[in-house]
C-alpha angles and dihedrals in degrees: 000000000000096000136351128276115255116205120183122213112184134178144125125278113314098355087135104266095139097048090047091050102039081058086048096054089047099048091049085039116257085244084064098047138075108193124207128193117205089201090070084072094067112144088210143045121226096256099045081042089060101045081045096049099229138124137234095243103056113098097233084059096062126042107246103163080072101050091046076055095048095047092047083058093047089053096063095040099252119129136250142203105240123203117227123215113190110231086192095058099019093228129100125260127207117296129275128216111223131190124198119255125199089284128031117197120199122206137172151078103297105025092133093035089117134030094243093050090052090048094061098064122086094201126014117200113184122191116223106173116163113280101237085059098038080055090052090053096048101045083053095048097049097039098052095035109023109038103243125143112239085250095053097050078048096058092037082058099047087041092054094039097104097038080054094055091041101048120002104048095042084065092072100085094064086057115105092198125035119204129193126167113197134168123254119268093251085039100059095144090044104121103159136039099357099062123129124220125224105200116198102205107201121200097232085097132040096259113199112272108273095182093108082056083048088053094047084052094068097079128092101241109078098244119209093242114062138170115196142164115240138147125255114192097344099309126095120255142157126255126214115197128193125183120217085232107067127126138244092258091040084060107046092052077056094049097045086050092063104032101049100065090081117027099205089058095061094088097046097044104028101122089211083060089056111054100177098049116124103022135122145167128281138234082258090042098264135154116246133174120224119190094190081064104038083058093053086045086056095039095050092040085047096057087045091058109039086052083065 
């Protein structure tokens, strides 16, 4: 391999960018993965944002011109010094050098904010869950890791709602995979492990070949693993659709699917060979298992390596 694999994975605050790519750098081995973080090029730190009046997620308040730079030298396998901004103390620590790996994974609020940051990645992912979970998410993150009261993640998310619109969610029609996780219609309150995906497969990379799914979908029973044709921001694409409630067998027609279309791939991307893919951490603390999310970690796993 000449240089690493850059994949991109952009959405707005707590749409689930770092547990999809903690499961991510497990399933290609950590060894394997160098993970950047967009939000360490903050111009400014929390307090100085306040006194300014200015959001994270506004472009003038990152420096964006730095982290295009950064990617380009990633790219080509050379390394950078990366700045770190604490999200716990909202305030920036002391620089890290960082050398590419194998696999470099991107993650953060503005990845696909210019035209030479997006042509560094060879894959971009964005996560588009709906906005009354991804709130959900957001109020129990930072109240359990960064300190904040339920009314004050509330009026941080009124406050950055037209930055959001403005900004982050544009950012969705460079993407080349769109992910959204949302609960089942008798599970409205569901937040964790029985989620289903939508996966919005654009045409822009040569996605596995779904058609046996195609061919399950005829019957009349809905079956919890569904390949459809829909159209994402005026232009045709195919939609891949998982339950949370599938089942093992369901799974592993999904997972041969993807990972025969190329034999050497079967080992690295087998889920029985990764036990601990798609799995995350409970509102107790607890450990669950999602296969909706277990099948976007191979997909996505699947397009980075076969872009090696």
């Amino acid at each position: 391999m000449s240089r690493p694999i850059i994949l991109g994975i952009v959405g707005d605050s707590a749409a689930g960018k770092t547990t999809l790519t903690r499961g991510l750098a497990h399933l290609l081995g950590e060894e394997n993965v160098t993970i950047i973080c967009t939000d360490d090029y903050h111009r400014y730190d929390r307090k100085q944002r306040a006194e300014i009046g200015i959001t994270a997620l506004h472009p003038d308040c990152n420096y964006l011109d730095i982290m295009q730079q950064h990617l380009s030298l990633l790219r080509t396998g050379q390394p950078i010094l990366k700045p770190i901004y604490s999200h716990k103390t909202g305030t920036f620590e002391p620089p890290h050098y960082v050398k590419p790996s194998k696999f470099v994974i991107v993650e953060g609020l503005l990845g696909y904010a210019t035209r030479g940051a997006r042509d560094c990645y060879d894959v971009k992912v964005y996560l588009a869950p709906p906005e009354s979970l991804r709130a959900k998410w957001k109020i129990k993150r930072d109240i359990l890791k960064r300190g904040y009261t339920e009314a004050q993640v509330r009026a941080e998310l009124e406050k950055r709602e037209p930055d959001s619109d403005a900004y982050i969610r544009p950012q969705r029609r460079w993407a080349d995979l769109i992910v959204s996780f949302y609960p089942p219609r008798d599970q409205v309150e569901e937040t964790n492990s029985h989620l289903n995906v939508r996966l919005v497969l654009r045409p822009t990379i040569p996605h596995p070949d779904f058609t046996q799914v195609l061919a399950q979908s005829s019957s009349n029973v809905k079956p919890a693993i569904r390949l459809g044709l829909d159209r994402d921001m005026n232009k045709p694409v195919d939609v891949l659709e998982v339950d949370g409630h599938a089942n093992n067998e369901q799974v592993r027609e999904l997972e041969k699917v993807i990972c025969d279309e190329s034999p050497n791939l079967l080992s690295f991307c087998s889920r029985e060979g990764n036990s601990e893919m798609g799995t995350l951490i409970g509102t107790t603390g607890e450990t669950l298992q999602s296969h909706p999310l277990a099948l976007t970690q191979l997909l996505i796993a699947y397009h980075m390596l076969k872009a090696v």
